[in-house]
Structure formats: structure tokens, C-alpha cells
Backbone of each chain as nested JSON, in Angstrom:
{
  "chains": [
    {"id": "A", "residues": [
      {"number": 1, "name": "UNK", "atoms": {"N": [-0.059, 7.697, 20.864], "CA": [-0.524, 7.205, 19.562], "C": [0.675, 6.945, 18.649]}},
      {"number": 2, "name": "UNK", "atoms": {"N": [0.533, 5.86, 17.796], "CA": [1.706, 5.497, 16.941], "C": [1.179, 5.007, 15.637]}},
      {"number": 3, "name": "UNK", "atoms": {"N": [1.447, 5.284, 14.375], "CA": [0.925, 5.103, 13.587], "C": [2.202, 3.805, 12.462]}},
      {"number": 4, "name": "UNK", "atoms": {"N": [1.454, 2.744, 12.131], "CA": [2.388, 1.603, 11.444], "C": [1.5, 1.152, 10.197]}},
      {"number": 5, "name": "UNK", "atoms": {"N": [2.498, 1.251, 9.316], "CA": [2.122, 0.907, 8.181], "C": [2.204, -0.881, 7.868]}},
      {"number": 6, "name": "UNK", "atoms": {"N": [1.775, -1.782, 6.617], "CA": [1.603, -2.919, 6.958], "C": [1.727, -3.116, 4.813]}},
      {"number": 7, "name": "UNK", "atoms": {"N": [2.551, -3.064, 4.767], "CA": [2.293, -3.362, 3.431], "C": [2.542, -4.759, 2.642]}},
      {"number": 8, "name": "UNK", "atoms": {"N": [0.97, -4.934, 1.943], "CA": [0.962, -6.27, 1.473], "C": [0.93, -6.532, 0.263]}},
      {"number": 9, "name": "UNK", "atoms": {"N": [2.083, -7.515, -0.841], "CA": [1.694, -7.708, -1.929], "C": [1.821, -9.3, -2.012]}},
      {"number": 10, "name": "UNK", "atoms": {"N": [1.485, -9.296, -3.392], "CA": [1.667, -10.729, -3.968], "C": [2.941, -11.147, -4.118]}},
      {"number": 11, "name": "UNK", "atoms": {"N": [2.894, -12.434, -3.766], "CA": [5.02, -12.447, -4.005], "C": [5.316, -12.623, -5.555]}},
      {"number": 12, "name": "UNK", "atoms": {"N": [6.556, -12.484, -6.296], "CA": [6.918, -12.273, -7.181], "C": [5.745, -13.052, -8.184]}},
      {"number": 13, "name": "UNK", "atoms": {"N": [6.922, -14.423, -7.419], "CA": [6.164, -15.9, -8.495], "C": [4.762, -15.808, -8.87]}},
      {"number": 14, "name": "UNK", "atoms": {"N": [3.762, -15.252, -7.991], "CA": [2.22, -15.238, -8.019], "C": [1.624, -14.073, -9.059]}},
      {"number": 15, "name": "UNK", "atoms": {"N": [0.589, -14.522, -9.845], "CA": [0.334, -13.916, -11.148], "C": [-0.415, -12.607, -10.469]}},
      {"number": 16, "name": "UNK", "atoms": {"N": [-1.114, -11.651, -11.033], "CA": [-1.234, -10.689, -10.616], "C": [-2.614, -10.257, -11.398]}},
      {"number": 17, "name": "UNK", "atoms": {"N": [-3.478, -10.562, -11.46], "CA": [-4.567, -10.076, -12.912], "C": [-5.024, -8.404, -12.129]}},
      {"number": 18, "name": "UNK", "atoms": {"N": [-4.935, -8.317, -11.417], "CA": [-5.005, -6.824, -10.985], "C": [-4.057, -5.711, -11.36]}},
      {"number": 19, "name": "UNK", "atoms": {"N": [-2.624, -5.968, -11.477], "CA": [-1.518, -4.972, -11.813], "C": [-1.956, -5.505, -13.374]}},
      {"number": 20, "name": "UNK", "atoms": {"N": [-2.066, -6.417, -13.785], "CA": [-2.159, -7.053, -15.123], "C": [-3.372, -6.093, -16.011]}},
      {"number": 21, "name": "UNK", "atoms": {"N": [-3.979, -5.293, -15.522], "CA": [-5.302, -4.595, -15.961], "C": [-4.955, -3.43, -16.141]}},
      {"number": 22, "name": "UNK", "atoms": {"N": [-4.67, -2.85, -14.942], "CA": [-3.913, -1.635, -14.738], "C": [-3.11, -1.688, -15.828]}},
      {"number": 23, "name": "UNK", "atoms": {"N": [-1.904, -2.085, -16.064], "CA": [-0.986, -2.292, -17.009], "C": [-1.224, -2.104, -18.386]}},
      {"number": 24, "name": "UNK", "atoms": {"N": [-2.502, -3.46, -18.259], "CA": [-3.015, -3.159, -19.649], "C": [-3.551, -1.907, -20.547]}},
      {"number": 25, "name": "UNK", "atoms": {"N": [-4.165, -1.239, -19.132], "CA": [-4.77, 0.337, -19.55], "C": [-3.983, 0.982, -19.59]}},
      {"number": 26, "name": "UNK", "atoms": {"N": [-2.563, 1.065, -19.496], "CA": [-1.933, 2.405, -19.606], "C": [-1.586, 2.86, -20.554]}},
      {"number": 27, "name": "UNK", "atoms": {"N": [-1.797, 1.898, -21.824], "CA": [-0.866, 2.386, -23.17], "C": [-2.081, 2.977, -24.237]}},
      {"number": 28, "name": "UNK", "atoms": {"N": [-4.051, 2.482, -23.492], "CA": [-4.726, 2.885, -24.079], "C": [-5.122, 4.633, -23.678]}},
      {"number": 29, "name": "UNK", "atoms": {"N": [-4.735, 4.757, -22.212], "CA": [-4.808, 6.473, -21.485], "C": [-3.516, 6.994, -22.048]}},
      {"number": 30, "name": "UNK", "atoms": {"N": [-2.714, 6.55, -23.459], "CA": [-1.982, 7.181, -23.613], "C": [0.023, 7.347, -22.571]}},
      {"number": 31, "name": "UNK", "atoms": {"N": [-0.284, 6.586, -21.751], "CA": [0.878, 6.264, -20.642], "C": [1.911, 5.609, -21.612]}},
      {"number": 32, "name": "UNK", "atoms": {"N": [2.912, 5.82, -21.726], "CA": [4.287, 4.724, -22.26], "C": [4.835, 4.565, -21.302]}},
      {"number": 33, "name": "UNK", "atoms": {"N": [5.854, 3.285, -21.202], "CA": [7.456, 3.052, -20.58], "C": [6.416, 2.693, -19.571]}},
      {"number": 34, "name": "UNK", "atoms": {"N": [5.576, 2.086, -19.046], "CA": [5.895, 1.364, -17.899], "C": [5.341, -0.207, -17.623]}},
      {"number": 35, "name": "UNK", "atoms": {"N": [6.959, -1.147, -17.547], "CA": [6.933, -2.191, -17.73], "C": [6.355, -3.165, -17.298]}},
      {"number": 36, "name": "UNK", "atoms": {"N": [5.516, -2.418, -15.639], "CA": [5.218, -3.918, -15.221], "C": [4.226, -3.129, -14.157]}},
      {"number": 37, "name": "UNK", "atoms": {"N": [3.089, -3.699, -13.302], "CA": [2.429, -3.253, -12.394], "C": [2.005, -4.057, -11.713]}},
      {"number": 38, "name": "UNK", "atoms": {"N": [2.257, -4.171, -9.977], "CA": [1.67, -4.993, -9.387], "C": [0.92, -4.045, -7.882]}},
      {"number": 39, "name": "UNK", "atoms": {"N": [-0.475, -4.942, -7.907], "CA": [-1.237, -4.723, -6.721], "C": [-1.323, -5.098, -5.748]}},
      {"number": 40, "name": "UNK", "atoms": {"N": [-1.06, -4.378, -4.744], "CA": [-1.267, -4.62, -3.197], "C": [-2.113, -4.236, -2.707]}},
      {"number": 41, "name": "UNK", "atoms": {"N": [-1.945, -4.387, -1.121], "CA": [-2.947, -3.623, -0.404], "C": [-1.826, -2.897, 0.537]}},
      {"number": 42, "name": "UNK", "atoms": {"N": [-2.856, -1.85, 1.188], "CA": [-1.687, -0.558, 2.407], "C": [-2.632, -0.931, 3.425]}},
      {"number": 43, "name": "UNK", "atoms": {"N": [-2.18, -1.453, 4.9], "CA": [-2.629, -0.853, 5.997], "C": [-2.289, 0.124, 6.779]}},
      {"number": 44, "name": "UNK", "atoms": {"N": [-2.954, 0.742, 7.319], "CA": [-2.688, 1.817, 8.45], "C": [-3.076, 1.375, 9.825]}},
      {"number": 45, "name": "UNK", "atoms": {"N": [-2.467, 1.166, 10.606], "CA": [-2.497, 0.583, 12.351], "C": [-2.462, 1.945, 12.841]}},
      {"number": 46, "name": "UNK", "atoms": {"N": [-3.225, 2.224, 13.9], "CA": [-3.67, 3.315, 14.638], "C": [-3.083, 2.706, 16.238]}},
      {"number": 47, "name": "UNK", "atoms": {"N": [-2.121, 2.909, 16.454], "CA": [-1.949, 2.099, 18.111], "C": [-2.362, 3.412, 19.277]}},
      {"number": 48, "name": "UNK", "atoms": {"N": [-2.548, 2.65, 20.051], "CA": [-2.625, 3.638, 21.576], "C": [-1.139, 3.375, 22.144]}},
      {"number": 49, "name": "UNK", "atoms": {"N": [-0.65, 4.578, 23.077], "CA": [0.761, 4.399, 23.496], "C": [1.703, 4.255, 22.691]}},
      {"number": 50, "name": "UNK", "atoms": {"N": [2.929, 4.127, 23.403], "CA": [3.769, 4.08, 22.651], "C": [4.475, 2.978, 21.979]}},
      {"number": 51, "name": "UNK", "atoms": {"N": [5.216, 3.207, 20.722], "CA": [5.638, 2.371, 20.326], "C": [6.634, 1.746, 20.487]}},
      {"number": 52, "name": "UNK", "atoms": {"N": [6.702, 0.306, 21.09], "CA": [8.049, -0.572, 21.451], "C": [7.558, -1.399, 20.596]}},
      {"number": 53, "name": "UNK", "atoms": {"N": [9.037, -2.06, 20.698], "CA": [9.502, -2.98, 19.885], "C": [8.762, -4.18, 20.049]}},
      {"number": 54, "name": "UNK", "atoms": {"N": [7.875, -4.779, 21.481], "CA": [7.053, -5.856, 21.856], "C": [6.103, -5.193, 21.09]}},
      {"number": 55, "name": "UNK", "atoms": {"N": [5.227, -4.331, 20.687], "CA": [4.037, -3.678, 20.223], "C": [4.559, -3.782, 18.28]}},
      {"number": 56, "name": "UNK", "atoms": {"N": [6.021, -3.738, 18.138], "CA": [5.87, -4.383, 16.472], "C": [5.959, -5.218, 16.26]}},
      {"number": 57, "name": "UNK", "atoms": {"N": [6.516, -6.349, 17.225], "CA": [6.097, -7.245, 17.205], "C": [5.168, -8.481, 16.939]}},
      {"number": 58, "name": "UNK", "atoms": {"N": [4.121, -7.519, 17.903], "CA": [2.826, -7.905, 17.497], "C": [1.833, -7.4, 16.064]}},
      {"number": 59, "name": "UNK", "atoms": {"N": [2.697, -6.59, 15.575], "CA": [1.922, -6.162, 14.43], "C": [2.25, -6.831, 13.364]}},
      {"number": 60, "name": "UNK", "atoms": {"N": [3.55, -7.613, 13.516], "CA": [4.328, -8.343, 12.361], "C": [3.404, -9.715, 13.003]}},
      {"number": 61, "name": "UNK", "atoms": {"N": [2.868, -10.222, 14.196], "CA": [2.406, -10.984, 13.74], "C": [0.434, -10.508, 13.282]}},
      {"number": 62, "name": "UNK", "atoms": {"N": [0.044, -9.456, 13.473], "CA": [-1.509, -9.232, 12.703], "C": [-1.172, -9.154, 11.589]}},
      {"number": 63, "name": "UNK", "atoms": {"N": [-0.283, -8.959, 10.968], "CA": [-0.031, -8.658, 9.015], "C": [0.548, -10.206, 9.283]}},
      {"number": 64, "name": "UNK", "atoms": {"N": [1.007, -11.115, 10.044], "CA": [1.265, -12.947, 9.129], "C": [-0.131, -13.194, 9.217]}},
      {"number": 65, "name": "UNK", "atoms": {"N": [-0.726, -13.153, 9.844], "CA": [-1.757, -13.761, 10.226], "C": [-3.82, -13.143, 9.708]}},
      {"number": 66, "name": "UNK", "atoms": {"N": [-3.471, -11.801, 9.968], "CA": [-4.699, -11.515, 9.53], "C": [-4.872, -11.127, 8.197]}},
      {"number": 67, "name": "UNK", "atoms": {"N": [-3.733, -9.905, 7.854], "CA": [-3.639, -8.988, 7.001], "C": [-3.19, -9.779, 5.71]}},
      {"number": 68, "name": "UNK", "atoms": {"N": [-2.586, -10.953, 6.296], "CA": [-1.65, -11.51, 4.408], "C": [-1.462, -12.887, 4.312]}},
      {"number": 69, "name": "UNK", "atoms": {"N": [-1.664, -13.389, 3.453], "CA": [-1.745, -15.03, 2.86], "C": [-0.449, -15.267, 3.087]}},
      {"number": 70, "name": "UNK", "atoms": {"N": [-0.035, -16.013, 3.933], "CA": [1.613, -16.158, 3.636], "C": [1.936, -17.018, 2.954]}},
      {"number": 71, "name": "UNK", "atoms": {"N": [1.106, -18.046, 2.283], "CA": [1.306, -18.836, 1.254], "C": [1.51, -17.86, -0.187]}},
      {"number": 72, "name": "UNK", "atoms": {"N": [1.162, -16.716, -0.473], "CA": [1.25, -15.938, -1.851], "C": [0.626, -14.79, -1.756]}},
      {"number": 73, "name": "UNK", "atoms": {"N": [1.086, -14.531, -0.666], "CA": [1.663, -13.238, 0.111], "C": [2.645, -12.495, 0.756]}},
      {"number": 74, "name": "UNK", "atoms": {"N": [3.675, -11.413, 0.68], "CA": [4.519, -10.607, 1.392], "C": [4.485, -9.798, 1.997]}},
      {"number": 75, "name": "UNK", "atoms": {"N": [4.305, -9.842, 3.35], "CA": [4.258, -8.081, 3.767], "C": [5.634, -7.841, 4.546]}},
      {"number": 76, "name": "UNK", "atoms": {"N": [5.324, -6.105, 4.575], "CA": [6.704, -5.548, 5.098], "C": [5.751, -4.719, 6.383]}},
      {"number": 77, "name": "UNK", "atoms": {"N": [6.625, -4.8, 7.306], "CA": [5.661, -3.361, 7.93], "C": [6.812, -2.163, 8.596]}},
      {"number": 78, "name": "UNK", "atoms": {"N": [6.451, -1.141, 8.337], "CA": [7.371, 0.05, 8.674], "C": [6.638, 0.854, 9.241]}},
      {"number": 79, "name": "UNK", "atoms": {"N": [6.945, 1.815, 10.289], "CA": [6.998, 3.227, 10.69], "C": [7.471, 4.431, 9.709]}},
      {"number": 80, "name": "UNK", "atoms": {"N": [5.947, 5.191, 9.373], "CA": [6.116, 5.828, 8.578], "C": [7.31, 7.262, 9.061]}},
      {"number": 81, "name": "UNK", "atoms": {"N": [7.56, 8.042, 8.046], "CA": [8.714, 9.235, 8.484], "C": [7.853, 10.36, 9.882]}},
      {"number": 82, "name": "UNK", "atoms": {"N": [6.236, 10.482, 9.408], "CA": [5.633, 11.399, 9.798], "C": [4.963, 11.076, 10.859]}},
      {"number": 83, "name": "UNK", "atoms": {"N": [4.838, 9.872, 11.602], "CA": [4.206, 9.273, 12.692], "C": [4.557, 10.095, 13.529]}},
      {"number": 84, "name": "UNK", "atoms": {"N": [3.837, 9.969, 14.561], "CA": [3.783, 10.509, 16.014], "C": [4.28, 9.276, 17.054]}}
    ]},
    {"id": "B", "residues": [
      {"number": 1, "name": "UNK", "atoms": {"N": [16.286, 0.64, -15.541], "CA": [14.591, 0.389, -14.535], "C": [14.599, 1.462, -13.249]}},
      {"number": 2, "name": "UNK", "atoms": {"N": [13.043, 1.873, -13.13], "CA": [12.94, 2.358, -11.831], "C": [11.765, 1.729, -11.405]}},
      {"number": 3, "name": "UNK", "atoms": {"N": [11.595, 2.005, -10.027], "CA": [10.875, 1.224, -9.447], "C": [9.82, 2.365, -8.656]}},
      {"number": 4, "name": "UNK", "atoms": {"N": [8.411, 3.016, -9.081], "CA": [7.594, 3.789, -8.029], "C": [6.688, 3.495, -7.438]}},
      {"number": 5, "name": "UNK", "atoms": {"N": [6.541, 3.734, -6.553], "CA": [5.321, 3.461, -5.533], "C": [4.673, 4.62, -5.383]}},
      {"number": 6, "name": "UNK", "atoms": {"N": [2.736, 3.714, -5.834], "CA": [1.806, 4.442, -5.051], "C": [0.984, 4.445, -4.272]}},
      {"number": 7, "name": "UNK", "atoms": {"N": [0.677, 4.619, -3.277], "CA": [0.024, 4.745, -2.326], "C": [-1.768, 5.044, -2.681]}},
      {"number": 8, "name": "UNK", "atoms": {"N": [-2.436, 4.306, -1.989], "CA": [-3.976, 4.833, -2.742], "C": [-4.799, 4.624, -1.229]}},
      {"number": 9, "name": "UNK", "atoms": {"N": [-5.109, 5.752, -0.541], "CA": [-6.013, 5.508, 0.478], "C": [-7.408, 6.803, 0.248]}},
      {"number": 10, "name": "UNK", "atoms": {"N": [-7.985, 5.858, 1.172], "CA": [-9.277, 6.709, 1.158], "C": [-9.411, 8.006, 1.984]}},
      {"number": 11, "name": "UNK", "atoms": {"N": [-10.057, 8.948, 1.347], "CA": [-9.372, 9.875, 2.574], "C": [-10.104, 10.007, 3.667]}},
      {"number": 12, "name": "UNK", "atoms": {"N": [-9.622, 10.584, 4.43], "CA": [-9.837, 10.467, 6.077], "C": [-11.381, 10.585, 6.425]}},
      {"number": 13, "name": "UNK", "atoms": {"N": [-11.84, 11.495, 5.933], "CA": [-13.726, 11.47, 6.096], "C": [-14.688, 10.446, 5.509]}},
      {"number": 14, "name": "UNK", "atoms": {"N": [-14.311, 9.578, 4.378], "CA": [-14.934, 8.632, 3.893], "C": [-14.307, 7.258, 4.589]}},
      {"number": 15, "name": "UNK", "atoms": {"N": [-15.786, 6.323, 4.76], "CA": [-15.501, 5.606, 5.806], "C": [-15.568, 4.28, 5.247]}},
      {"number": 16, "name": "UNK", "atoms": {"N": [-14.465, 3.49, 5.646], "CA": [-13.606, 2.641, 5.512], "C": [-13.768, 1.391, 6.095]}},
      {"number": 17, "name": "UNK", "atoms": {"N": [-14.955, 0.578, 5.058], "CA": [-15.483, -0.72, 5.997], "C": [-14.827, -2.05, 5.758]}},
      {"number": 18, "name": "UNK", "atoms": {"N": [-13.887, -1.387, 4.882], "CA": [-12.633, -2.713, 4.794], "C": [-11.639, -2.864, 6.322]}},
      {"number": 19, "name": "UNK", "atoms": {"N": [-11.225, -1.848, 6.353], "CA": [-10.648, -1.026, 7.149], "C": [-11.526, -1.582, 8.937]}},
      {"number": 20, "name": "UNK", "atoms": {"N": [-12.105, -1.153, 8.707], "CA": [-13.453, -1.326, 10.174], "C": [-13.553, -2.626, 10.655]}},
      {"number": 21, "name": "UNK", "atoms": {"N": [-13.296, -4.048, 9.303], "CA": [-14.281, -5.342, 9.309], "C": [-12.301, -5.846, 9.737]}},
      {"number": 22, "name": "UNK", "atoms": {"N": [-10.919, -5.33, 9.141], "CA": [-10.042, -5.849, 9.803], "C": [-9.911, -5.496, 11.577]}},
      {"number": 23, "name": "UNK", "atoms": {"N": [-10.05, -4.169, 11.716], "CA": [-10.41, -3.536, 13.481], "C": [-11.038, -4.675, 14.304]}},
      {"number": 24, "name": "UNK", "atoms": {"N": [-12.232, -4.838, 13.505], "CA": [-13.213, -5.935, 14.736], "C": [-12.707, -6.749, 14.656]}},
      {"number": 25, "name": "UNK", "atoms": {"N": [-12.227, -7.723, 13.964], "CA": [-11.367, -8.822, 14.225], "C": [-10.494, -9.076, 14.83]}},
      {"number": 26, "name": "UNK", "atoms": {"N": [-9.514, -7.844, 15.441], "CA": [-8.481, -8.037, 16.258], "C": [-8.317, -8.559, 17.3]}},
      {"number": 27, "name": "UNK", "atoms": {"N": [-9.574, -7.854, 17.863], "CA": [-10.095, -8.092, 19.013], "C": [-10.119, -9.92, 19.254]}},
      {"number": 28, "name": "UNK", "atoms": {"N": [-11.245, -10.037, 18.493], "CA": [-11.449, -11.624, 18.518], "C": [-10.206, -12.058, 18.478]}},
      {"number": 29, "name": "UNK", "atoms": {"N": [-9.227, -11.702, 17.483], "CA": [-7.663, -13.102, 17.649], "C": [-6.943, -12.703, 18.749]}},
      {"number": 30, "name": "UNK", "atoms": {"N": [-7.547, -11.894, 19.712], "CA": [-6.211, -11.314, 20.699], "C": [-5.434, -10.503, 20.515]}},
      {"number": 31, "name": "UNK", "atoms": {"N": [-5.302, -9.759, 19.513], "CA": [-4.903, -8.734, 19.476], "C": [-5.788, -7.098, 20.294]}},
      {"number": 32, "name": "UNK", "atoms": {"N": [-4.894, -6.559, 21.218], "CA": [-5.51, -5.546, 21.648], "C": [-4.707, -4.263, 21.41]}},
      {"number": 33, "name": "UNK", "atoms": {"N": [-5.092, -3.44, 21.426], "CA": [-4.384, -1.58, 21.557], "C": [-4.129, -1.262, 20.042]}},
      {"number": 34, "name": "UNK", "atoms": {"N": [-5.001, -1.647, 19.337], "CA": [-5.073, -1.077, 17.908], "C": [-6.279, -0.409, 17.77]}},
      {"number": 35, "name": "UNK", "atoms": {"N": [-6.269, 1.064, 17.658], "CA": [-7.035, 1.798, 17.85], "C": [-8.339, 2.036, 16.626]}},
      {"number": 36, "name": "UNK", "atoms": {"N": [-7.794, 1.859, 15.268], "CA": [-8.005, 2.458, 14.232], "C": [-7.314, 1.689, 13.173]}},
      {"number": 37, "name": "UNK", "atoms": {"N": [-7.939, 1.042, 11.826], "CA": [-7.429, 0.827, 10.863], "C": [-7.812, 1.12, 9.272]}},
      {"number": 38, "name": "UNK", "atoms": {"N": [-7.316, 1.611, 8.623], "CA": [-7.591, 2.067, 7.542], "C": [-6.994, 0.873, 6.497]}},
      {"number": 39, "name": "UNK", "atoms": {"N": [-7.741, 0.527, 5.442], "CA": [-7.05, -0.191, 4.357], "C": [-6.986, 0.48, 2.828]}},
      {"number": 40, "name": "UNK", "atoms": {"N": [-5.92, 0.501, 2.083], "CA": [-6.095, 1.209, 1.218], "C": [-4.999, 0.503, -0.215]}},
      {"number": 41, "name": "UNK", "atoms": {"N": [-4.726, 0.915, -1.139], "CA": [-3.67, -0.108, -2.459], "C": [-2.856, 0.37, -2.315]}},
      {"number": 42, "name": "UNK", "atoms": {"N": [-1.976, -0.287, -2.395], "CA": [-0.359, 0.045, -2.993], "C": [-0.209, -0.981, -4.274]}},
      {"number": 43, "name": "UNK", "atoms": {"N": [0.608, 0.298, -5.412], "CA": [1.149, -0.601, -6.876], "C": [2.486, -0.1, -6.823]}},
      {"number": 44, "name": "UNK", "atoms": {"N": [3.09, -1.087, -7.144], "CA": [4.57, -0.966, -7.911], "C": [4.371, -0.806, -8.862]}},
      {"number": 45, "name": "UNK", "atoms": {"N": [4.78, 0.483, -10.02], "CA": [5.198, 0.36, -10.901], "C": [6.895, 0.378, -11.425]}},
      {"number": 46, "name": "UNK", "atoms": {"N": [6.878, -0.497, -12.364], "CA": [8.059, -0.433, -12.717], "C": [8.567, 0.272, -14.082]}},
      {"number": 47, "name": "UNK", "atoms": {"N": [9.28, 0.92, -14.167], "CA": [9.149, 2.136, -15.473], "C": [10.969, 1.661, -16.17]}},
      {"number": 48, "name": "UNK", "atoms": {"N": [10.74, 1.86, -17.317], "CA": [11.867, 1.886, -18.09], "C": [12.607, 3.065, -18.415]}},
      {"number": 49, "name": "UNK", "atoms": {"N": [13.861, 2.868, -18.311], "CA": [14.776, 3.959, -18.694], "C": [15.333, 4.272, -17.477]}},
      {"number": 50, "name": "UNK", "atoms": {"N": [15.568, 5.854, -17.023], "CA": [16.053, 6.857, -15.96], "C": [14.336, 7.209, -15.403]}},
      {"number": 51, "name": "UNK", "atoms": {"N": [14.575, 7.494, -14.566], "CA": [13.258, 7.995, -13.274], "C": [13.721, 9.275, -13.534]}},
      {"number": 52, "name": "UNK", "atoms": {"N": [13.097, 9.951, -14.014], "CA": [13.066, 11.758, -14.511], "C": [12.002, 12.222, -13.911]}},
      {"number": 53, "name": "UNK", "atoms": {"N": [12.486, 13.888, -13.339], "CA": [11.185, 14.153, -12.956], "C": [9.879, 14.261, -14.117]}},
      {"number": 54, "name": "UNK", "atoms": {"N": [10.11, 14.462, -15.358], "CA": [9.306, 14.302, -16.628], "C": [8.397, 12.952, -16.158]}},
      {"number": 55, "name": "UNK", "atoms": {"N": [9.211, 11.717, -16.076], "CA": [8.145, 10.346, -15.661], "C": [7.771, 10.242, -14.574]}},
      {"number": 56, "name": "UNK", "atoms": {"N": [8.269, 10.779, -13.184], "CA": [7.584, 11.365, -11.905], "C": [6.304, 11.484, -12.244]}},
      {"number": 57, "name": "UNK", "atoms": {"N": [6.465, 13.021, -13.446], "CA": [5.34, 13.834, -13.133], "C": [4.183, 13.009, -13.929]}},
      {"number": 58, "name": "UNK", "atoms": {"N": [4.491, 12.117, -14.843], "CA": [3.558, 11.373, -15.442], "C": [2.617, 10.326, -14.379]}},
      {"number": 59, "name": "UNK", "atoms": {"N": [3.681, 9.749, -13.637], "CA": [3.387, 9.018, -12.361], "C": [2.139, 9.764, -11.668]}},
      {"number": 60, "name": "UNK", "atoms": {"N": [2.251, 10.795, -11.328], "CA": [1.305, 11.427, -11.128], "C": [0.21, 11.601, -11.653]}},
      {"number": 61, "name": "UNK", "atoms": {"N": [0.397, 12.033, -12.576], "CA": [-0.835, 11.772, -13.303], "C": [-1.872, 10.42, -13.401]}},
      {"number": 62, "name": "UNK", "atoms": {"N": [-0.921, 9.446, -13.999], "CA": [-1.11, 7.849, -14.243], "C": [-1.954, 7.501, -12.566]}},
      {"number": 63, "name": "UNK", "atoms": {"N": [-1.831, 8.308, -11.174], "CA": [-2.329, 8.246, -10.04], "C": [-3.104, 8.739, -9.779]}},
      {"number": 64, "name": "UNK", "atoms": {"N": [-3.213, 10.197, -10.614], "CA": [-4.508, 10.811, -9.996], "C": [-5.518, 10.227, -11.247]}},
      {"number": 65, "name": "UNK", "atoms": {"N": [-5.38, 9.558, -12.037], "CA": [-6.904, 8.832, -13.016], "C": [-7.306, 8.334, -12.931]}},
      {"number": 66, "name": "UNK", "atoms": {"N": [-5.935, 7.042, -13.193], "CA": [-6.471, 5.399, -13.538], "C": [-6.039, 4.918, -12.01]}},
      {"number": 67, "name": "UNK", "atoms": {"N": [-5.484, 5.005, -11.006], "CA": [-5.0, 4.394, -9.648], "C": [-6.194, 5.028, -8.601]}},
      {"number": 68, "name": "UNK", "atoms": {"N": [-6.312, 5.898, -8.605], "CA": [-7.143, 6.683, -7.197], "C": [-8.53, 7.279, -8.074]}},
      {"number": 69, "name": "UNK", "atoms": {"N": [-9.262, 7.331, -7.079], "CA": [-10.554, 8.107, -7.44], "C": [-10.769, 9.237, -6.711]}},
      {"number": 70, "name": "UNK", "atoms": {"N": [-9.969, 10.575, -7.237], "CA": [-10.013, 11.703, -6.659], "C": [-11.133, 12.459, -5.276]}},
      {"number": 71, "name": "UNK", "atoms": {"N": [-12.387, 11.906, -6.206], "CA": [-13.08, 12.209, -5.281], "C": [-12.731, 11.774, -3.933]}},
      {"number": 72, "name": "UNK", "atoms": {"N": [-12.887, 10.471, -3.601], "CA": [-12.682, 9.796, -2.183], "C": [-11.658, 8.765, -1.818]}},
      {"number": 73, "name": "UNK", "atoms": {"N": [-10.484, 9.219, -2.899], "CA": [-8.55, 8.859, -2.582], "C": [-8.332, 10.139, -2.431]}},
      {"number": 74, "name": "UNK", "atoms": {"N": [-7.326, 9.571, -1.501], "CA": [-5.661, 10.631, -1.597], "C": [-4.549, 9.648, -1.983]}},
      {"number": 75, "name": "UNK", "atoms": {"N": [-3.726, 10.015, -2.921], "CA": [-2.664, 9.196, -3.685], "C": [-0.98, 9.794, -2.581]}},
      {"number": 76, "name": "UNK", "atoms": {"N": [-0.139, 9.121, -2.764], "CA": [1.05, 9.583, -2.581], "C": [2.222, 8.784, -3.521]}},
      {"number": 77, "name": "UNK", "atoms": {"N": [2.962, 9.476, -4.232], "CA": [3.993, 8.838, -5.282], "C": [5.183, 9.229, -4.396]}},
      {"number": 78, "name": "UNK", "atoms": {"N": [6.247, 8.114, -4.416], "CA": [7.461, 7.826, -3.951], "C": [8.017, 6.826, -4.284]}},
      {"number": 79, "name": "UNK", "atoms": {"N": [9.215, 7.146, -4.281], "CA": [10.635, 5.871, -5.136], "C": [11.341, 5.502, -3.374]}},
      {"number": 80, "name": "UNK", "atoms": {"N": [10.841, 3.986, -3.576], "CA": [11.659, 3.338, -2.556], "C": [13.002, 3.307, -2.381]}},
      {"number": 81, "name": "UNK", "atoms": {"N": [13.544, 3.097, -1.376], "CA": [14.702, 3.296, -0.745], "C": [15.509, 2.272, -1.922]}},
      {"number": 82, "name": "UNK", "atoms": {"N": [15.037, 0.977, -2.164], "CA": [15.728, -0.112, -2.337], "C": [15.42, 0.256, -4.218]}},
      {"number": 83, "name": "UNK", "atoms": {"N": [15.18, 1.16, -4.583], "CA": [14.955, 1.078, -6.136], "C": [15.859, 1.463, -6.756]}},
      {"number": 84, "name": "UNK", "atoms": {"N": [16.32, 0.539, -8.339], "CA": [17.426, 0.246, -8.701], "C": [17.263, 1.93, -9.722]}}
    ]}
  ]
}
């Protein structure tokens, strides 16, 4: 078992009305100092076997393809510290 | 500037049909040996000044209210590798 993370946001240029909300609420819950907020999404990939490099491969292509707009979308995907 | 990340997933016993509806699909595009997928938010926030544990611990907070819904999130706060 191997566990891969898949993280997706909006790219810079692309407006954000989700971090934009968030944001907005923080100064009414009393929050200061924080300048900017943007929303993503987190996946968690559950693989069977082990993890090679052909197997992230393929996960870099399920996050182009399933997981993220690549028109105004970014993802990164990493192996978390605590995976198995 | 600092730069924190939070993590917002559902926790492990509450079930995850975002999560479930990316799984079945894999299948269909050819993707195989993904066992399990969970979907969950990630926000950047970006905070002004020095990253103190004082604004950490606010971070925290600002995660367990307005970001996660205690009941059925688990949050995780961390400063990326690449944060200025």
C-alpha cells in the first residue's frame, strides 16, 4: 500500500470567489493579518503495491486529466512524510 | 509574508462520495491499482509580518471554525517547504 497526495489549486492569474469569502470572513470572526486566501482541493490516492516511479507516473497523469482543469488549474502531487 | 497551509479532510469514518464518484471513474479511463480515494480542501493562507508561533496558533484556530467542520473534518496546519 502507498499512499499519494494530489494537490489541486487555481493558478495564480484565476480569480478565486472561494478563498475570496473565506477571506472576507476573517476580519468579521475577529482574525487580522491575513492577506490573501486561496481554495483548493486535497486528494488522497490509496495504491495497492508498491510505489515506483511508473505508478507516479501514472498518478501525475489522473491529477492532468481527471483531478484538475489544466486550463485554470495546478496540481502538484507528493508522497506524504508518513506513508507506508 | 508567510505562507500556511491547511489541510481539510473528512475524517476517516464519514463517507466520502466526492472521493468514491473520483474512484469509479478510474477504472473507466484506465487507470487501475488505486485502491481508495478520499477528497478533501486545501487553502493557502497568506499572513503578514513574521510566522510566530502566536499566528500559528491563530491559524489554528482560524481552522478549527471557519475552514473545517469539527464534527466530520480533521484539519492539519503546516508552512511549506517553499514559504518565504
Amino acid at each position: 500500500m502507498a499512499r499519494v497526495v494530489v494537490d489541486v489549486m487555481l493558478k495564480p492569474e484565476i480569480l478565486d470567489p472561494q478563498g475570496k469569502a473565506v477571506h472576507g470572513a476573517l476580519p468579521r470572526l475577529g482574525f487580522e493579518g491575513v492577506v490573501d486566501v486561496r481554495q483548493g482541493k486535497r486528494f488522497e490516492l490509496e495504491l495497492d503495491g508498491e510505489l515506483t516511479e511508473e505508478r507516479l507516473h501514472e498518478v501525475n497523469r489522473i491529477a492532468g486529466t481527471l483531478l484538475s482543469n489544466p486550463v485554470i488549474e495546478d496540481f502538484s502531487v507528493h508522497v506524504p512524510q508518513d506513508a507506508r
